[in-house]
KOLFI-100614 format. One record per residue: residue in one letter; x, y, z of N, C-alpha, C, CB in turn. Coordinates in steps of 0.05 Angstrom, whole numbers, plus 5000, padded with zeros to 4 digits. Each point is the difference from the previous one (the first is absolute). Glycine has a CB too. Layout:
<pavexs>
{pavex "A", {X, Y, Z}, {X, Y, Z}, {X, Y, Z}, {X, Y, Z}}
...
</pavexs>
This chain:
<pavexs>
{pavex "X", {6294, 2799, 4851}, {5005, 4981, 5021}, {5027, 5008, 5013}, {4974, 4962, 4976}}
{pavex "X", {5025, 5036, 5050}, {5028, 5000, 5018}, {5016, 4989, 5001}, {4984, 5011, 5018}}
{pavex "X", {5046, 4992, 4985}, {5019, 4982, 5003}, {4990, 4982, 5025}, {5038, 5032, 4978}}
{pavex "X", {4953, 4972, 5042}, {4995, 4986, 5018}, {4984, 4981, 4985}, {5006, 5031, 5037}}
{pavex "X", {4973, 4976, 4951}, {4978, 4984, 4995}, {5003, 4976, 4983}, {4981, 5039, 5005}}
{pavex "X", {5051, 4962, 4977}, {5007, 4988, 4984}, {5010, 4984, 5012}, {4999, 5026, 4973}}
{pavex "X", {5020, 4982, 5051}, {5016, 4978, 5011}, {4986, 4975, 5016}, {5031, 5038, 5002}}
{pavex "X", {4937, 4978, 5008}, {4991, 4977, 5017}, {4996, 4983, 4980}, {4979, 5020, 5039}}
{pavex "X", {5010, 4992, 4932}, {4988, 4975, 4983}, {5023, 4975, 5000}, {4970, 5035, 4965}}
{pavex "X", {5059, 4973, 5030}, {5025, 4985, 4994}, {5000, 4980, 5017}, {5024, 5035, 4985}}
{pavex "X", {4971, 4977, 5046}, {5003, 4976, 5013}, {4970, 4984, 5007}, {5047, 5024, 5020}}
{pavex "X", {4967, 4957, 4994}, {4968, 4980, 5007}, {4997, 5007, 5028}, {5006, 4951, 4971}}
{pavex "X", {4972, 5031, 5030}, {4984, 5022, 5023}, {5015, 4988, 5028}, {4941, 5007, 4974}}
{pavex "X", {5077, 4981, 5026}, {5024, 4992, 5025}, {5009, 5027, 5002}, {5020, 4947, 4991}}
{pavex "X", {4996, 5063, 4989}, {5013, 5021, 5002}, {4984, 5024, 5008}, {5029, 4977, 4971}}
{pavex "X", {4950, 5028, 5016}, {4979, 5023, 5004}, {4997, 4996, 5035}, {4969, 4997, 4945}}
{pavex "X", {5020, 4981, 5064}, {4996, 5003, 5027}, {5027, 5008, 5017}, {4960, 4966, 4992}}
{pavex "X", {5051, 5020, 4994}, {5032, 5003, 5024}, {5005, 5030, 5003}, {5031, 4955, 4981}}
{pavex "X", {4969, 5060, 4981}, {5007, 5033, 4999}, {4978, 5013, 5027}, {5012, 5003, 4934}}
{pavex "X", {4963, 4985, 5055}, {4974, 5019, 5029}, {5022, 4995, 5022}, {4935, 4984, 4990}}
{pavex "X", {5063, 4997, 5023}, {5008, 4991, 5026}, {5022, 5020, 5010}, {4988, 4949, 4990}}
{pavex "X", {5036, 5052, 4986}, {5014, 5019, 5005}, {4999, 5031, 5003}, {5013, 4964, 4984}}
{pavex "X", {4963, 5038, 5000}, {4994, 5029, 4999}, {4987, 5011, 5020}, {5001, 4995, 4960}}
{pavex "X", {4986, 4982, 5062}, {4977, 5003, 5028}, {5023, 5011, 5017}, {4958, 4954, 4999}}
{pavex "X", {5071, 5027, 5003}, {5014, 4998, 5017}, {5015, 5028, 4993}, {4999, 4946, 5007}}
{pavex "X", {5005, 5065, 4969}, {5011, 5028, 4995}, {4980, 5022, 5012}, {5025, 4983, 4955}}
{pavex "X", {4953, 5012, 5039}, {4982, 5015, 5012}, {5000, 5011, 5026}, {4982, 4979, 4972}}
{pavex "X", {5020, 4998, 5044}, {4981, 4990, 5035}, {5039, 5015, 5006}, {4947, 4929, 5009}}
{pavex "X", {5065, 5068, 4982}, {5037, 5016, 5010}, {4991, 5030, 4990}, {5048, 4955, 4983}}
{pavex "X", {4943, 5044, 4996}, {5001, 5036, 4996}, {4979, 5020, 5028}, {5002, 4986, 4932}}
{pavex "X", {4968, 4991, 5066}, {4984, 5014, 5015}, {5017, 5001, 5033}, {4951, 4985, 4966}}
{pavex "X", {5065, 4999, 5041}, {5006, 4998, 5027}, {5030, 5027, 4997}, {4978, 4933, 5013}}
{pavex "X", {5036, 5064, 4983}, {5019, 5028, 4994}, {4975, 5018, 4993}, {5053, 4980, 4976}}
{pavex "X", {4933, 5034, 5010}, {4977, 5009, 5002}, {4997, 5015, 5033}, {4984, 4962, 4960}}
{pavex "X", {4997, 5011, 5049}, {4992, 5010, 5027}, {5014, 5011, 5024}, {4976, 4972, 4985}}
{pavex "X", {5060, 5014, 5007}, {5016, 5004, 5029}, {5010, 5033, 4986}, {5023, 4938, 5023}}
{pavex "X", {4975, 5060, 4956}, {5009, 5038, 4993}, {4971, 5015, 5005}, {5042, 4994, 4953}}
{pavex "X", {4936, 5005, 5048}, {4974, 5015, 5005}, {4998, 5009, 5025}, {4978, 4975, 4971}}
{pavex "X", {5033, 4991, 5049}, {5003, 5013, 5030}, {5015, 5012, 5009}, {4984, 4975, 5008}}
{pavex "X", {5046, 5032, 4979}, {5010, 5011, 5008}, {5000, 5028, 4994}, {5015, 4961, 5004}}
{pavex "X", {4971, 5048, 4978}, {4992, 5021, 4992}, {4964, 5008, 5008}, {5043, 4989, 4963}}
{pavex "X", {4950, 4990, 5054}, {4983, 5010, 5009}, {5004, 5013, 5034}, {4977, 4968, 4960}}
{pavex "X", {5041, 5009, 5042}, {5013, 5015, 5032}, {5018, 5019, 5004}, {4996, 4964, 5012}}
{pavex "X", {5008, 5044, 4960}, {5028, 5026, 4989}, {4968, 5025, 5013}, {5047, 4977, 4929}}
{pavex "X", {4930, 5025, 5052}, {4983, 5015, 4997}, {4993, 5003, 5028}, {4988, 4989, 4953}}
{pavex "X", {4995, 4983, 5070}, {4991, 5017, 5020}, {5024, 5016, 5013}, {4961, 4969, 5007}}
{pavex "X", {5068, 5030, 4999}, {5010, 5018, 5009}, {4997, 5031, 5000}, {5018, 4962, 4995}}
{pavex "X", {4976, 5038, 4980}, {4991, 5028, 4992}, {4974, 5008, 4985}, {5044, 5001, 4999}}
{pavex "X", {4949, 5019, 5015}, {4978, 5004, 4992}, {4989, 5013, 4968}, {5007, 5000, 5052}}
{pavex "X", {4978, 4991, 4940}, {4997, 4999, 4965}, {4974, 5012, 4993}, {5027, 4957, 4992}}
{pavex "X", {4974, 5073, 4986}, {4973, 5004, 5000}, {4980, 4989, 4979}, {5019, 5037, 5022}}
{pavex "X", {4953, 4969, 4981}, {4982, 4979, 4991}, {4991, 5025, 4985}, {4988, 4955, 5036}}
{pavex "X", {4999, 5048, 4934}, {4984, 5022, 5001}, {4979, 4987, 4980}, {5035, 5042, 5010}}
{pavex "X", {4943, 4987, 4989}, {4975, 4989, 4995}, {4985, 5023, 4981}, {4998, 4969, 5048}}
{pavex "X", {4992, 5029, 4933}, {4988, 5021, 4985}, {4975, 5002, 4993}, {5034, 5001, 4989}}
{pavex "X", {4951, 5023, 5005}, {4970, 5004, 5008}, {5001, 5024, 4972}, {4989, 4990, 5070}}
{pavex "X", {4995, 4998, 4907}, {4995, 5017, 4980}, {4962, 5001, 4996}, {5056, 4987, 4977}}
{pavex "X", {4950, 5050, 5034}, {4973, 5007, 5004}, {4995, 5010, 4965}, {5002, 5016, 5061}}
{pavex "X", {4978, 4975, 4926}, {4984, 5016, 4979}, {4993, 5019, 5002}, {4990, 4976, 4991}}
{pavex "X", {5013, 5047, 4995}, {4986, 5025, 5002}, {4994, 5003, 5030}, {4979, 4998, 4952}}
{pavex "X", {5039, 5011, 5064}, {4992, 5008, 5029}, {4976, 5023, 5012}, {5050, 4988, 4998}}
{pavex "X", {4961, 5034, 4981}, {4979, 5028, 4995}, {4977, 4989, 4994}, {5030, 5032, 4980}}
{pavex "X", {4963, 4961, 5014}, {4970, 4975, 5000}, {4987, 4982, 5013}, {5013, 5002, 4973}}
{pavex "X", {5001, 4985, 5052}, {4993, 4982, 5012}, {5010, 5018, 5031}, {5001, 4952, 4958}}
{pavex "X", {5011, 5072, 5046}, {4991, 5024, 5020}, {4970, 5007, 4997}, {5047, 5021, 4998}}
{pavex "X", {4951, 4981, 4984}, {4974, 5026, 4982}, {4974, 4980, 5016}, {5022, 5019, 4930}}
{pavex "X", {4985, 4957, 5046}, {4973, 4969, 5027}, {5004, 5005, 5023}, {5004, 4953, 4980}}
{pavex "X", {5011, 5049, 5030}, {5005, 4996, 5026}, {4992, 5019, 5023}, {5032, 4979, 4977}}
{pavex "X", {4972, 5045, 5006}, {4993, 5024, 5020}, {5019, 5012, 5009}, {4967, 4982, 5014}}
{pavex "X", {5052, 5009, 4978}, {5033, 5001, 5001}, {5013, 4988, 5039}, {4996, 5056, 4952}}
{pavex "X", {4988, 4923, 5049}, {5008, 4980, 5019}, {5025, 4990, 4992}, {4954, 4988, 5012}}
{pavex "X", {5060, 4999, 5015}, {5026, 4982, 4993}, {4992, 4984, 4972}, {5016, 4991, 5054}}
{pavex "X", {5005, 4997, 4929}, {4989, 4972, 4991}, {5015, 4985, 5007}, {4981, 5009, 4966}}
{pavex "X", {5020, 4964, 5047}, {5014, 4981, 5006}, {4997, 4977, 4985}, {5002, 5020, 5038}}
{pavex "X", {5022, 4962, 4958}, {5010, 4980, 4988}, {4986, 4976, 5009}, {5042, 5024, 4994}}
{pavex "X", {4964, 4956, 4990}, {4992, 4979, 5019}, {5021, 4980, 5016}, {4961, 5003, 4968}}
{pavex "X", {5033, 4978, 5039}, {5020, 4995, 5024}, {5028, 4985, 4984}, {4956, 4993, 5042}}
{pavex "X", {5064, 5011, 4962}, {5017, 4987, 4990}, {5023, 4989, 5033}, {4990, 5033, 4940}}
{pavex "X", {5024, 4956, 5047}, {5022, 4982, 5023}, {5032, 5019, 4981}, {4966, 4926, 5015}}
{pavex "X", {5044, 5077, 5005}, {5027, 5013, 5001}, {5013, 4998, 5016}, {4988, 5021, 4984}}
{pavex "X", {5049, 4968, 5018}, {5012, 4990, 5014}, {5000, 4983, 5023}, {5007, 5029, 4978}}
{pavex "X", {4971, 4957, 5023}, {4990, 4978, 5018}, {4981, 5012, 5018}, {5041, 4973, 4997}}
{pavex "X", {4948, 5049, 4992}, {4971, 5015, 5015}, {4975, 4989, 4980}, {5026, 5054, 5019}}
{pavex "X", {4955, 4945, 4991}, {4978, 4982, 4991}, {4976, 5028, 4998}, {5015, 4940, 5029}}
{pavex "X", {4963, 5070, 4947}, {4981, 5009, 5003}, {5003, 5032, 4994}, {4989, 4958, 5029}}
{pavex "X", {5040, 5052, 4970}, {5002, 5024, 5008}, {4988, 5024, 4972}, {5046, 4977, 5037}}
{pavex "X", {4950, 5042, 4967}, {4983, 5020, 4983}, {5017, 5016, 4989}, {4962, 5000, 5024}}
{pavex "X", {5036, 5020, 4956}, {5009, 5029, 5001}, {4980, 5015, 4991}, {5043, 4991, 4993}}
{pavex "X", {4949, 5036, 5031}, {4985, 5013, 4991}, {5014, 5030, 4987}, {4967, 4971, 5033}}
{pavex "X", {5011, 5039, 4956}, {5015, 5026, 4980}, {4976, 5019, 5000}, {5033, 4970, 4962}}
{pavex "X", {4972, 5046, 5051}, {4990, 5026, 5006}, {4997, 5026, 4979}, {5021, 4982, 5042}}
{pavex "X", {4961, 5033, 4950}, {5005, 5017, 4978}, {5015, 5030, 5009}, {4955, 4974, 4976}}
{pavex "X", {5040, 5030, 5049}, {5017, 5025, 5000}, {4970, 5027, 5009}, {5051, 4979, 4950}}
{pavex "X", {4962, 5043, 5055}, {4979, 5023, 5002}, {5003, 5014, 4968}, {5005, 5012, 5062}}
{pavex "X", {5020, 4985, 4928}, {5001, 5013, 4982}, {4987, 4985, 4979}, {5035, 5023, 5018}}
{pavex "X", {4963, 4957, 4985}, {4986, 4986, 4974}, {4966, 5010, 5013}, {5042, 4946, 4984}}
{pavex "X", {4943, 5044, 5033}, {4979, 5008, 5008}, {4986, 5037, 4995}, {5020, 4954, 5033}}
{pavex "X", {5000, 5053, 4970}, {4997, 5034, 4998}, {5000, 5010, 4968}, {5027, 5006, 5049}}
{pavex "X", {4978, 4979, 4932}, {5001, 4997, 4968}, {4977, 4988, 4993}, {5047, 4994, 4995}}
{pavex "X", {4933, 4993, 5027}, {4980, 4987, 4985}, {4974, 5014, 5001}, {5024, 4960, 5009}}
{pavex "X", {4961, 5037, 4982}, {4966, 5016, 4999}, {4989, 5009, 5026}, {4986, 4972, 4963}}
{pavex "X", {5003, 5039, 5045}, {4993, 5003, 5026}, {4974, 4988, 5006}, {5027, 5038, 5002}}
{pavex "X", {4960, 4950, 5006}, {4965, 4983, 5006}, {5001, 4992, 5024}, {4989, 4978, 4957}}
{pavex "X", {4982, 5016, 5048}, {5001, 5006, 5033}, {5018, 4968, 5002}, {4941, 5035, 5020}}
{pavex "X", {5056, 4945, 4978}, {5020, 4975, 4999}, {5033, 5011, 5003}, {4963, 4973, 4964}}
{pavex "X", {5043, 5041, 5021}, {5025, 5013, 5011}, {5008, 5004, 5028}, {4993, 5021, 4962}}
{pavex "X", {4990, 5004, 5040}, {4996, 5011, 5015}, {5002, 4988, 5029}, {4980, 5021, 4962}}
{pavex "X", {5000, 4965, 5043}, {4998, 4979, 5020}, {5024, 4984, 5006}, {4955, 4998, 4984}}
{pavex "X", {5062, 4992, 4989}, {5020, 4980, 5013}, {5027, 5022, 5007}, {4982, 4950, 4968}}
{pavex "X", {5019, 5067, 5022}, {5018, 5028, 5013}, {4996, 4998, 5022}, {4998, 5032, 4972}}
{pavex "X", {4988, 4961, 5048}, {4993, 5003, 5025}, {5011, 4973, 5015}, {4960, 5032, 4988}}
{pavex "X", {5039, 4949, 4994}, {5003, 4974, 5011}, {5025, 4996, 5001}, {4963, 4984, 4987}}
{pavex "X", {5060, 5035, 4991}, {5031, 4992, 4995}, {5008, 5031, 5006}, {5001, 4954, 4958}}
{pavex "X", {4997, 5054, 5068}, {5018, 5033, 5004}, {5021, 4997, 5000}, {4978, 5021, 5024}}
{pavex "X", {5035, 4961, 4981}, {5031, 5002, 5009}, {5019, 4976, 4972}, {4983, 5009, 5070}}
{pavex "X", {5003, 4996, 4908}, {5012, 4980, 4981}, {5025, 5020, 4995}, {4955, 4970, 4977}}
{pavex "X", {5059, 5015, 5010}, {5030, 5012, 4991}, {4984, 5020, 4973}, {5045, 4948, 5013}}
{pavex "X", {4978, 5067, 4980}, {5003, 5008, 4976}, {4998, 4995, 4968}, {5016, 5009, 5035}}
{pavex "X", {5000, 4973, 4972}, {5013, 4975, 4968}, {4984, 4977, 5008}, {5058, 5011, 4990}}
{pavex "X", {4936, 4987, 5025}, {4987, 4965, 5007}, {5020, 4993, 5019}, {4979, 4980, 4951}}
{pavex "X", {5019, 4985, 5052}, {5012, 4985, 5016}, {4993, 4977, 4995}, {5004, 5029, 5029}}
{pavex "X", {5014, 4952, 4967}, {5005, 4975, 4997}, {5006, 4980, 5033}, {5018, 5023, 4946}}
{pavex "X", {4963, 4955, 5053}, {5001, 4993, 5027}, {5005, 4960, 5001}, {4961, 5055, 5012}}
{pavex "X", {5054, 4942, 5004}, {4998, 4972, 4996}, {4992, 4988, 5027}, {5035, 5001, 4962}}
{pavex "X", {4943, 4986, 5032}, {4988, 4981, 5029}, {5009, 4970, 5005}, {4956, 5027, 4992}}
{pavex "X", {5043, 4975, 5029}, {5005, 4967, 5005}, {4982, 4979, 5015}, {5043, 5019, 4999}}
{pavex "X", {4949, 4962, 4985}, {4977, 4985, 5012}, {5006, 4992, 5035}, {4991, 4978, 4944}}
{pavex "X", {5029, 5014, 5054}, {5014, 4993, 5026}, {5026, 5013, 5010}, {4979, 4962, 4989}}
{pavex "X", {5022, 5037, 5044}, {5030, 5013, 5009}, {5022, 4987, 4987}, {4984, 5009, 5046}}
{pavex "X", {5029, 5003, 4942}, {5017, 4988, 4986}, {5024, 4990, 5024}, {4985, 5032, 4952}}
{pavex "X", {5029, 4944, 5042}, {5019, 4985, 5017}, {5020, 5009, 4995}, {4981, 4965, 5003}}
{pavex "X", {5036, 5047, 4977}, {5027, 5012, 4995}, {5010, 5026, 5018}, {4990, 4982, 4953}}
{pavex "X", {5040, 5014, 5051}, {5002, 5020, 5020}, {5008, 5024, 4989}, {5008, 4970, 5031}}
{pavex "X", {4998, 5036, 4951}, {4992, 5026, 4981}, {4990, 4996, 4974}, {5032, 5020, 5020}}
{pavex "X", {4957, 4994, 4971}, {4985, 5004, 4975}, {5014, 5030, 4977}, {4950, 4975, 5035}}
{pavex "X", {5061, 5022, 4948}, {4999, 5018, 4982}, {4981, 5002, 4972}, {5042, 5000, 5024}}
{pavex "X", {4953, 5030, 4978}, {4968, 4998, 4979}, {5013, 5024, 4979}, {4947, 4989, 5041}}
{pavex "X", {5051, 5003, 4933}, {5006, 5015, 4977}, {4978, 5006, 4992}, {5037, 4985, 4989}}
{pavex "X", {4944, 5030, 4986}, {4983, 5005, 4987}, {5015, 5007, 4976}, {4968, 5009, 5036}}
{pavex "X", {5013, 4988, 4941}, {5011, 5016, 4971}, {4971, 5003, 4991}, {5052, 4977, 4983}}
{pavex "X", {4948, 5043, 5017}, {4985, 5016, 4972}, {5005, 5016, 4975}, {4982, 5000, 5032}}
{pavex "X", {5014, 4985, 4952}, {5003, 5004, 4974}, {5023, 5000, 5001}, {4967, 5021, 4986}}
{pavex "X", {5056, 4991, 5010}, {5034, 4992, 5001}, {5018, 5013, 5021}, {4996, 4997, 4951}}
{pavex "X", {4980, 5017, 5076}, {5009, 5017, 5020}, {5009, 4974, 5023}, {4964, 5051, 4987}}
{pavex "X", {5063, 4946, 5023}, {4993, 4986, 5017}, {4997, 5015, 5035}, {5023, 4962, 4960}}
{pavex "X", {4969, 5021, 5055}, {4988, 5018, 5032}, {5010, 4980, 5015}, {4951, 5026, 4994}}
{pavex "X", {5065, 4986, 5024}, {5002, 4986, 5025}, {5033, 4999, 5003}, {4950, 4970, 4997}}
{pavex "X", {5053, 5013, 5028}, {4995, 4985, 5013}, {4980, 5002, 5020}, {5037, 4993, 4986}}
{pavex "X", {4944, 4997, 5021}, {4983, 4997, 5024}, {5011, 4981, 5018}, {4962, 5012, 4977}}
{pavex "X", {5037, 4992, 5050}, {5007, 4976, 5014}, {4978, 5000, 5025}, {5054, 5001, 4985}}
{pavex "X", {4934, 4971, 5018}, {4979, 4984, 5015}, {5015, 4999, 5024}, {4975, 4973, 4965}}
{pavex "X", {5008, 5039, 5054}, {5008, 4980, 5025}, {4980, 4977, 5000}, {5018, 5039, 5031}}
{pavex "X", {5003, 4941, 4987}, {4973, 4976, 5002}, {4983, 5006, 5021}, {5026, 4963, 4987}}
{pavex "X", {4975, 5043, 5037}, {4984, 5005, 5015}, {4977, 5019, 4990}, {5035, 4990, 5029}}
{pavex "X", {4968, 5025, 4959}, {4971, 5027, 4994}, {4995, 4995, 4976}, {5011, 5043, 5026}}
{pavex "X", {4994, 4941, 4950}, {4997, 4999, 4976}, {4981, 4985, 4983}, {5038, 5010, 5011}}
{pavex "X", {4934, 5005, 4986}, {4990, 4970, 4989}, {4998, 5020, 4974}, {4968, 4959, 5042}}
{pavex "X", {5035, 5076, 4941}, {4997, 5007, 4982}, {5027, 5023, 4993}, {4947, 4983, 5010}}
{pavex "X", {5055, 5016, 4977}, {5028, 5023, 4995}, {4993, 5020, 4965}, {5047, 4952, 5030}}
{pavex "X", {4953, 5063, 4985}, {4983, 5046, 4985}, {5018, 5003, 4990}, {4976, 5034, 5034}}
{pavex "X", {5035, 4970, 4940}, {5016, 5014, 4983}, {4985, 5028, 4983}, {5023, 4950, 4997}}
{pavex "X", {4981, 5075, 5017}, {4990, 5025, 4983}, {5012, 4994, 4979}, {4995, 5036, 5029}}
{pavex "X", {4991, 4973, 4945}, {5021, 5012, 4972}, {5004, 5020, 4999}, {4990, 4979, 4975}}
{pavex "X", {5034, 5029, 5021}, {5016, 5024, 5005}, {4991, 5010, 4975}, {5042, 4987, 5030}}
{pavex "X", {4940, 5004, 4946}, {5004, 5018, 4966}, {4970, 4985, 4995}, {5066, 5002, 4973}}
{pavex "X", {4929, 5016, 5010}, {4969, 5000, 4987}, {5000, 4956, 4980}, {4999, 5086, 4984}}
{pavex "X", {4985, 4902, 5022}, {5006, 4977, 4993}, {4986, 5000, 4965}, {5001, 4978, 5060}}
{pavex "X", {4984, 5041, 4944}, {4990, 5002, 4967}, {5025, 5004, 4985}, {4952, 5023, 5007}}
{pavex "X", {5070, 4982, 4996}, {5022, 5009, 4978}, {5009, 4979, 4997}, {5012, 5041, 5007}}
{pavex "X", {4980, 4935, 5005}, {5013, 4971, 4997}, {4980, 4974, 4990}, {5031, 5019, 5041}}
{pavex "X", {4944, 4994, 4947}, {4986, 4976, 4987}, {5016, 5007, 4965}, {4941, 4997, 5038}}
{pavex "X", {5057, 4982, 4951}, {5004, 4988, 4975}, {4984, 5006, 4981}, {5017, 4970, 5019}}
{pavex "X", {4993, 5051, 4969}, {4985, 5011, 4987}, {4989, 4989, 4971}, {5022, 5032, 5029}}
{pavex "X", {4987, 4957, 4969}, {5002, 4968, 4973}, {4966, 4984, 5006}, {5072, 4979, 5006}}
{pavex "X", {4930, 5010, 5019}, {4986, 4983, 5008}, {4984, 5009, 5021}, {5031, 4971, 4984}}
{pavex "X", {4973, 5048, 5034}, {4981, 5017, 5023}, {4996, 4984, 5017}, {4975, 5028, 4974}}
{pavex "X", {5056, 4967, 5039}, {5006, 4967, 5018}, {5023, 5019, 5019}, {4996, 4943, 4955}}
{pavex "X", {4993, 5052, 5072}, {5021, 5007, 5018}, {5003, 4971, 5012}, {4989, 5054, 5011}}
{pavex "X", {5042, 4948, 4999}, {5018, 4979, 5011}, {5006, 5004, 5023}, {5017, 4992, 4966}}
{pavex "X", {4973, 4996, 5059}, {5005, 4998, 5025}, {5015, 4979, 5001}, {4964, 5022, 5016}}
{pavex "X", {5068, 4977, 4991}, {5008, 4980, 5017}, {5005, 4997, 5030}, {5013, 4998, 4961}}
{pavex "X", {4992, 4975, 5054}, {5012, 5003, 5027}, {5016, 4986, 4996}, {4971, 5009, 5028}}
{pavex "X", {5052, 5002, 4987}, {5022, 4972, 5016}, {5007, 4996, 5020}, {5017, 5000, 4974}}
{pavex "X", {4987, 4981, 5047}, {4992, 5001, 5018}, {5037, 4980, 5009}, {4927, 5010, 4993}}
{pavex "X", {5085, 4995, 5027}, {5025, 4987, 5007}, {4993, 4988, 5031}, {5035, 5036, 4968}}
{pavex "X", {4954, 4939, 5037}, {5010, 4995, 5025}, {5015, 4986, 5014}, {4974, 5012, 4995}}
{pavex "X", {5030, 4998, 5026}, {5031, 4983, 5015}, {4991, 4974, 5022}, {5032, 5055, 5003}}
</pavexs>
């Protein structure tokens, strides 16, 4: 049993109510200092712009290329820094494609992706024109980080990050889990 618990027994229930009453009124003062420091630190924050990030852990990627035909795979929609819906797609590369078996299915989508990068490419879409008047875009894979990218608002509804390095040297080899992150800064 608690010292508190002991003390309510001591007193009678005058006192028990009076201690609550007091403890509402300690409360309803703490939550209000509370709120006037939240806003002020929430109006500290919009001044500057603060980044949001977001992470995407693919399973066995080399496997779900292979399904795929080695098509993009994209994420599903997530919300990031007050953008609503937005994707990341992830590209396998020529060099990953050119390592794989050759069948006419290959074959065929070689035709469909001539101009893919090397290493792949990591891509982030946006459901809507985004309203911020600049955008900065980070990526991380596996512990590489990429970027800065910067959005214009006017032309921007997707932003292309090549990978500069083979992305297979960055799945987890423990677990056969690659880590896509984004972060995204807008002003």
């Amino acid at each position: 049993m608690s010292d508190f618990s002991r003390v309510l027994r001591k007193c009678n229930a005058r006192y028990a109510s009076c201690f609550e009453l007091c403890l509402w009124h300690v409360l309803a003062l703490f939550k209000e200092r509370l709120d006037s420091v939240g806003t002020r630190v929430e109006a500290a924050v919009a001044a500057e712009p603060v980044p949001t990030t977001w992470e995407w852990t693919i399973l066995n990627p080399n496997a779900k290329f292979k399904a795929n035909c080695g098509c993009p795979l994209v994420s599903t929609p997530f919300s990031l820094a007050g953008f609503e819906g937005m994707r990341a797609i992830f590209t396998p590369g020529t060099l990953w494609l050119n390592a794989q078996p050759k069948d006419p299915k290959k074959q065929r989508k070689e035709k469909v992706w001539p101009k893919a990068c090397r290493y792949g490419s990591l891509q982030l879409k946006f459901s809507e024109r985004p309203n911020a008047k600049q955008i900065k875009i980070y990526f991380t894979i596996g512990s590489c980080r990429l970027g800065p990218l910067a959005a214009s608002v006017e032309h921007c509804t997707s932003q292309v990050c090549e990978l500069s390095m083979d992305w297979r040297s960055h799945i987890d080899k423990a677990g056969s889990a690659l880590t896509i992150g984004v972060e995204v800064w807008a002003d």
